[in-house]
C-alpha positions in Angstrom: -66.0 -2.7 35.3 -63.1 -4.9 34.3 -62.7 -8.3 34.7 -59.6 -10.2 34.4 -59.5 -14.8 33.9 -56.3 -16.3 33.4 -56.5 -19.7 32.3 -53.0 -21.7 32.5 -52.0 -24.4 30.5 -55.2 -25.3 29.1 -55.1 -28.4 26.6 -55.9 -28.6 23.5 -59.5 -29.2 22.6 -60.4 -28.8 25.7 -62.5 -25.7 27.4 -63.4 -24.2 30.7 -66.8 -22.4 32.1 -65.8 -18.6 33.2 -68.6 -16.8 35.0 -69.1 -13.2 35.3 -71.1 -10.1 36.0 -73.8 -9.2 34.2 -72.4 -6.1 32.2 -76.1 -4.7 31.1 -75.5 -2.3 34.2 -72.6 -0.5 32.9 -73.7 0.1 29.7 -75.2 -1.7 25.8 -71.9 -3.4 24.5 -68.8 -5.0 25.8 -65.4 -5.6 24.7 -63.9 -9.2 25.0 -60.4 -9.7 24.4 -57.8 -12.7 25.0 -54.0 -13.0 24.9 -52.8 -16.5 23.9 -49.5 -17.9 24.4 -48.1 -21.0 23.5 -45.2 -23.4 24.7 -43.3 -21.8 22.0 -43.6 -18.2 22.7 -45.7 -17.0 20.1 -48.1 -14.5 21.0 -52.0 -13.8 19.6 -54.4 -11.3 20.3 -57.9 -10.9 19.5 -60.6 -8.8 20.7 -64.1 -7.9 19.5 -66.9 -5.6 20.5 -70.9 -7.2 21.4 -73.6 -4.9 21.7 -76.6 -5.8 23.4 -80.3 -4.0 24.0 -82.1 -3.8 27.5 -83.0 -7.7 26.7 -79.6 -8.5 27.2 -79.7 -8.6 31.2 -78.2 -11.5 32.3 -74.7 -13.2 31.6 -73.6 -13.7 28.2 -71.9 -17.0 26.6 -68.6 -16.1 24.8 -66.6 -18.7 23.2 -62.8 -18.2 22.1 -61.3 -19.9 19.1 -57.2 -20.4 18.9 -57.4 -21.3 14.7 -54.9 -20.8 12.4 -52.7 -17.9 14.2 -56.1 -16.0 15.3 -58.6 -15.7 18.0 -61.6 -15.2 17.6 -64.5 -14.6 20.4 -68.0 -14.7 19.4 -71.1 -15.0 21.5 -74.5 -17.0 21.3 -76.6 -14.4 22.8 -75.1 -11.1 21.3 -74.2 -9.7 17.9 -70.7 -8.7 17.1 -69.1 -5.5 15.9 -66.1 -3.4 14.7 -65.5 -0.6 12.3 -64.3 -0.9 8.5 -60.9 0.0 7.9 -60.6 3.4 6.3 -60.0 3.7 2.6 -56.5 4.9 1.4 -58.3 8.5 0.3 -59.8 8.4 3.8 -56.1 8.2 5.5 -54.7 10.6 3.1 -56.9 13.2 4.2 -56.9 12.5 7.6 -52.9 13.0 7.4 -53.3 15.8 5.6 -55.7 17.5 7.9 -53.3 16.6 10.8 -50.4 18.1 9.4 -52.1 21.3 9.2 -53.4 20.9 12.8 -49.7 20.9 13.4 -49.0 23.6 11.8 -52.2 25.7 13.2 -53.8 26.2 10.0 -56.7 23.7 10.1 -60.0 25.1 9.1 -63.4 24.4 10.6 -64.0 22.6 6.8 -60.7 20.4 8.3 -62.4 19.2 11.0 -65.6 18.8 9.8 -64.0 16.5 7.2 -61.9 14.6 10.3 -65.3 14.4 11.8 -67.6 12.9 9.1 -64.2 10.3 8.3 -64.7 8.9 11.8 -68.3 9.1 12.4 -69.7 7.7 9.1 -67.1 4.4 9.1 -69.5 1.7 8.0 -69.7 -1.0 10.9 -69.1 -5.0 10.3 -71.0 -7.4 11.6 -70.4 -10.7 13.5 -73.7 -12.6 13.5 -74.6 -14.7 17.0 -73.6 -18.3 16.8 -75.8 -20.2 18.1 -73.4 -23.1 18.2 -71.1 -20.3 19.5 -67.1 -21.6 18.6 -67.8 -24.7 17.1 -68.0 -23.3 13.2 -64.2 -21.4 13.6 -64.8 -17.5 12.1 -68.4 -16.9 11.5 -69.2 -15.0 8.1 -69.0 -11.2 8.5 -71.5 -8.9 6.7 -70.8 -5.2 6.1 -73.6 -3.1 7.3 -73.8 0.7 6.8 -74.5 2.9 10.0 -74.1 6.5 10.7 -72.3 6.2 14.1 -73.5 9.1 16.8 -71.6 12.4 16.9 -70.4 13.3 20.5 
């Protein structure tokens, strides 16, 4: 389920209270994303992932900070998350291995490679804030995890 706030013209240093379903019913994590624009025209984006367990079943606080040319969104209930940008060796073999997917001459070993790149990406972390936006971007921690294989 998507939901959709827009909030116009909203001051500086200011804030406003958002409520929304619960999203424990749809599945463990959520994405939370928010397009700023300012009088000027420039344009930000930021987005992160949450994951939450079965004890996460009720609404979640999210906060959005506008700091130095980024948003960020962080939540006092729920742990954040995102994958670790793939090394240049990583890249150059996925290039490779798509060029001979191209070609038709990709090999199981090809996409067994392409697989284990994608699925073994260690995951950073975005601890809860407790004070949730008040302490602009919150430290991030790398932490390795062997993500499922569909």
């Amino acid at each position: 389920m998507n939901e959709c706030f827009f909030i116009l013209n909203l001051q500086p240093q200011s804030s406003v209270q958002l409520l929304a379903l619960p999203q424990w019913q749809w599945g463990d994590g959520s994405w939370i994303s928010a397009r700023v624009r300012f009088d000027d025209g420039t344009l930000i984006y930021g987005g992160q992932n949450f994951r939450f367990g079965s004890s996460g079943k009720g609404p979640g606080h999210y906060c959005l900070t506008v700091k130095n040319e980024e948003a960020v969104i962080q939540s006092r209930e729920f742990e954040g998350w995102e994958l670790k940008p793939l090394t240049a060796e990583a890249e150059k073999m996925l290039k490779e291995i798509a060029e001979k997917k191209e070609k038709g001459i990709a090999t199981k070993a090809d996409e067994e490679t392409e697989r284990k790149i994608w699925n073994e990406r260690e995951e950073i972390i975005l601890p809860r804030d407790p004070n949730c936006g008040n302490s602009g971007k919150a430290n991030k921690q790398v932490k390795a995890r062997q993500l499922a294989t569909n």
